[in-house]
C-alpha positions as CSV (number, residue, x, y, z in Angstrom):
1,X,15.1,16.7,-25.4
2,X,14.7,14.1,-28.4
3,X,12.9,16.0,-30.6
4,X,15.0,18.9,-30.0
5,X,18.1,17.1,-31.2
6,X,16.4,14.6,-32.5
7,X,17.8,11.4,-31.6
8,X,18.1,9.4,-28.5
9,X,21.4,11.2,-26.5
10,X,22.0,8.6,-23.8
11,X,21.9,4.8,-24.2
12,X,19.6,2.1,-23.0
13,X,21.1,-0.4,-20.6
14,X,20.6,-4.0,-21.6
15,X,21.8,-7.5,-19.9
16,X,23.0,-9.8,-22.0
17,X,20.1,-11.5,-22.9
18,X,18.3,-8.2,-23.7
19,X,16.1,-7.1,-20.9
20,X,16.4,-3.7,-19.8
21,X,17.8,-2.6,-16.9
22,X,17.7,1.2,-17.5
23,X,15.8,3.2,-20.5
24,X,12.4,2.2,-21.1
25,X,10.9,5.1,-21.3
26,X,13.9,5.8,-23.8
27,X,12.6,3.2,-25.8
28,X,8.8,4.0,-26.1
29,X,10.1,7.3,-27.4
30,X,12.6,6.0,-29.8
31,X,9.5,3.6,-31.2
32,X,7.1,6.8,-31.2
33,X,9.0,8.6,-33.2
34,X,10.8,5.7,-35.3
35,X,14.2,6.6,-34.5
36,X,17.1,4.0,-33.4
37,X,18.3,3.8,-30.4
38,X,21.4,3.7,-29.0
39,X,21.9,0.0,-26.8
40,X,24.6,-1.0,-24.1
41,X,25.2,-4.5,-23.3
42,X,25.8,-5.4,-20.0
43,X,28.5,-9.0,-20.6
44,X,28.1,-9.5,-16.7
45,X,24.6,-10.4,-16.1
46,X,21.6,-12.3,-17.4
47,X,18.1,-11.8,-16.5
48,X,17.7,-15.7,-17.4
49,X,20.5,-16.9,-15.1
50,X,19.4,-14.1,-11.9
51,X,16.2,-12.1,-12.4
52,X,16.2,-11.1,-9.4
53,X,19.8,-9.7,-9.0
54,X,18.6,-7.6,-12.6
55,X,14.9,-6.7,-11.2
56,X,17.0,-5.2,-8.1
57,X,19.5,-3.4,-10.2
58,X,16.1,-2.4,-11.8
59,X,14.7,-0.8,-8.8
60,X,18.3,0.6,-7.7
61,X,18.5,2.7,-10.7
62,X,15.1,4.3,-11.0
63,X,15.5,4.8,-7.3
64,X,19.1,6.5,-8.1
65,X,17.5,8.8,-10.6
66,X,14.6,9.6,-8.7
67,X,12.8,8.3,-5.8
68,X,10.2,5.5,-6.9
69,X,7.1,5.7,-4.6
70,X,5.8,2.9,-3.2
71,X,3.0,3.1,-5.5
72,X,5.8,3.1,-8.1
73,X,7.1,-0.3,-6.7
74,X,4.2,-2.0,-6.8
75,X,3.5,-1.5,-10.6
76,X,6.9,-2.3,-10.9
77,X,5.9,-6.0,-9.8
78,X,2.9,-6.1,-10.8
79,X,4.7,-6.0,-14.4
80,X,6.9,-8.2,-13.0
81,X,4.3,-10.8,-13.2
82,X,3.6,-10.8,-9.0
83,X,-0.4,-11.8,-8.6
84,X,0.0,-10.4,-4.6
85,X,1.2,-7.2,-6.6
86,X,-1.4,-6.9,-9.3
87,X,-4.0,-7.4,-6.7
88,X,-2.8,-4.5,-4.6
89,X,-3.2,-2.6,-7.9
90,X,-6.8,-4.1,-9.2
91,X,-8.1,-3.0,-5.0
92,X,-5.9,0.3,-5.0
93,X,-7.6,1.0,-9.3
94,X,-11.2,-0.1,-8.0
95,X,-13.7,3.2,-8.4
96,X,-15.7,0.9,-6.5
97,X,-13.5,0.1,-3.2
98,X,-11.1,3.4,-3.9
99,X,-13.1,6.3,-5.7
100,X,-10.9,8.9,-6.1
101,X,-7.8,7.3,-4.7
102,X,-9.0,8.5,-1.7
103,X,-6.6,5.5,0.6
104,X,-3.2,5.7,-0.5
105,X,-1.3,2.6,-2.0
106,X,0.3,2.1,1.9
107,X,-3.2,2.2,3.1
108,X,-4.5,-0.2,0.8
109,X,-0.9,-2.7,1.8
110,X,-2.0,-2.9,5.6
111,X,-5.2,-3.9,4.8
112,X,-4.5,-6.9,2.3
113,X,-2.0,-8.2,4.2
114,X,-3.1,-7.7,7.9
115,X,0.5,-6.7,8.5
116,X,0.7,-3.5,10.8
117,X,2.0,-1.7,13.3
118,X,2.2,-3.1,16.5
119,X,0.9,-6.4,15.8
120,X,3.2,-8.3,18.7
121,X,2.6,-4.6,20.8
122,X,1.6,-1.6,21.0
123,X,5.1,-0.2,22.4
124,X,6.5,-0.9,18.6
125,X,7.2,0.9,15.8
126,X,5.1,0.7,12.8
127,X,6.0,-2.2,10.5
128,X,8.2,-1.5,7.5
129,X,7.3,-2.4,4.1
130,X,10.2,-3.1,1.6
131,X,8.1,-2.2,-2.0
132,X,10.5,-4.0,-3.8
133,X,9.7,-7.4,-2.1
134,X,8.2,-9.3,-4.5
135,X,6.3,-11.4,-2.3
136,X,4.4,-10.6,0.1
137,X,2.8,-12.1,3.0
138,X,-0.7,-11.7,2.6
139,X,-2.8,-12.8,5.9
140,X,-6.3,-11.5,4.5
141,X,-8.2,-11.7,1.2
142,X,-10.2,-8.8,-0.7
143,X,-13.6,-10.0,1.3
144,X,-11.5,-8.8,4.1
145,X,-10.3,-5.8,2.5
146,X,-14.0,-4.9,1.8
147,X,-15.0,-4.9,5.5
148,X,-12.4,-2.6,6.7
149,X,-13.0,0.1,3.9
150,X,-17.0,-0.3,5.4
151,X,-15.6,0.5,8.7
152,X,-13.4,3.1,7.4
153,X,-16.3,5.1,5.4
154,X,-18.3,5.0,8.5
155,X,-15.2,7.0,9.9
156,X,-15.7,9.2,7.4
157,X,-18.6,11.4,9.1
158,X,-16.1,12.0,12.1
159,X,-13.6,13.0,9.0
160,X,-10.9,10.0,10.2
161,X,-12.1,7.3,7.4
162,X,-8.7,7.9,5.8
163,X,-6.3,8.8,7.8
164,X,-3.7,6.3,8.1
165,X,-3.5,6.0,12.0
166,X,-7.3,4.9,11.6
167,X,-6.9,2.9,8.9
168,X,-3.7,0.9,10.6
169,X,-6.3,0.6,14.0
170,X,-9.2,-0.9,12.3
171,X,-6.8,-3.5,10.4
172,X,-5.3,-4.4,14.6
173,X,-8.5,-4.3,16.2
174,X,-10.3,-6.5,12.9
175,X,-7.8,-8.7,13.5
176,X,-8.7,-9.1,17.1
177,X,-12.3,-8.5,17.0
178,X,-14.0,-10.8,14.4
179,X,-17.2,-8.9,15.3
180,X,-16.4,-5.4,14.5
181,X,-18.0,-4.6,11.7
182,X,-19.5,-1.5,9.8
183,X,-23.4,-2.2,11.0
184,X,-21.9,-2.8,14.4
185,X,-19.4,0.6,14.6
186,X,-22.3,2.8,12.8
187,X,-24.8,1.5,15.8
188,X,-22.4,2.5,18.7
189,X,-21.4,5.8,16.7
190,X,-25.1,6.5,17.1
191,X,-25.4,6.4,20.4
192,X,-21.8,7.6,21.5
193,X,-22.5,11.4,22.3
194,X,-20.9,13.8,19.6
195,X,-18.4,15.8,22.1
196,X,-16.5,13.3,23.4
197,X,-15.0,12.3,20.1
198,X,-11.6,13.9,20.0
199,X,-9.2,12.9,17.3
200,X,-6.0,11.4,17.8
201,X,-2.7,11.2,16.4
202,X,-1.7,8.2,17.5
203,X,-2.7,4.7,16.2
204,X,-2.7,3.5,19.9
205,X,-5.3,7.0,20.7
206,X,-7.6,5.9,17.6
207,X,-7.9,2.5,19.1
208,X,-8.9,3.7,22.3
209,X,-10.6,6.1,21.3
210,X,-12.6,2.8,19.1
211,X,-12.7,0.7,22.2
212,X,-14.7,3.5,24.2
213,X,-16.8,4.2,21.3
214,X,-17.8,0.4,21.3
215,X,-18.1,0.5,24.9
216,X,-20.2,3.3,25.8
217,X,-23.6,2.5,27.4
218,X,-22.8,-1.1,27.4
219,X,-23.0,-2.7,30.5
220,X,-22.0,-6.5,29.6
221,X,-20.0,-7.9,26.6
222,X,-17.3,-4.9,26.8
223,X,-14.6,-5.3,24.6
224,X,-10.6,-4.3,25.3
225,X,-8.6,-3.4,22.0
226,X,-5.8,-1.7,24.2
227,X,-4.7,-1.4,27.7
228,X,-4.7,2.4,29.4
229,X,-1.2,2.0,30.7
């Protein structure tokens, strides 16, 4: 649309101090092709005196125009300046712990942080993440994030590795099982006959459907992730 009529048609929004609020990909353009740009000044606000009142009219606005991802939010804070943020980019970005984007930006949330469905029970619903948070609450570090995307590539050769009702059981039963590991699951898979693996579609049926994987043949040491009731 700009270089049909050749100049910037609608406004960027500026606060009063100059941080944009709405129109930087306006801006880029306007620099690209060296034309001005047309600039409204919000009087009312002031990224200096309440960032974060202007980073959520930010999000609001984007959102408005079309639906940010949570992928979308992320880089959002990340630009922001948000470490937690930029980490969940650097893990989600890695061709080594993420070739081909193959867990999704929600994925690669549950495992940084630990924080996941039915954590106080199985009977709840699946945690909500607000992506425009910008802290988060991170109970795990990338060493932690590397074991579960071991477990979950062991999944793989039963075609669940990325599924996100997997990926949300190994994050529950890691945190409840300090020894479930990818040596340990790829031993039991092993020995854990081929036709009784059904897949589930439940996070509460992939950790049962775990628990008897790590319990089959064992006679002592048996381990509970979930109750049958």
């Amino acid at each position: 649309m700009t270089e049909r009529h050749g100049r910037i048609i609608a406004p960027i929004i500026v606060t009063k101090d100059n941080v944009i609020i709405d129109g930087q990909h306006r801006l880029v353009i306007a620099k690209q092709m060296n034309i001005p740009v047309p600039v409204y000044v919000d009087e009312n606000i002031s990224h200096a005196v309440d960032s974060n009142a202007v980073d959520e009219i930010v999000s609001d606005v984007n959102n408005y125009q079309s639906a940010w991802s949570m992928l979308d939010h992320v880089k959002h804070n990340a630009a922001r300046g948000s470490e937690d943020h930029k980490l969940l980019l650097e893990i989600y970005n890695s061709d080594e712990l993420n070739p081909d984007r193959g867990f999704g930006i929600g994925s690669i949330i549950r495992m940084a942080t630990g924080t996941l469905a039915q954590r106080r029970g199985l009977d709840q619903k699946q945690s909500k993440y607000n992506p425009r948070v910008l802290q988060w609450e991170f109970r795990t570090n990338l060493d932690h994030v590397r074991k579960c995307i071991d477990v979950l590539n062991v999944l793989k050769r039963k075609g669940c590795g990325r599924k996100s009702r997997y990926v949300s059981a190994v994050v529950a039963i890691m945190n409840k099982d300090k020894e479930f590991n990818a040596t340990t699951l790829k031993d039991r898979l092993n020995k854990y006959p081929r036709e009784r693996w059904e897949h589930t579609t439940s996070i509460r049926g992939a950790m049962l459907q775990l628990q008897d994987v790590m319990n089959y043949n064992r006679r002592g040491n048996r381990v509970q992730y979930v109750t049958n009731k």
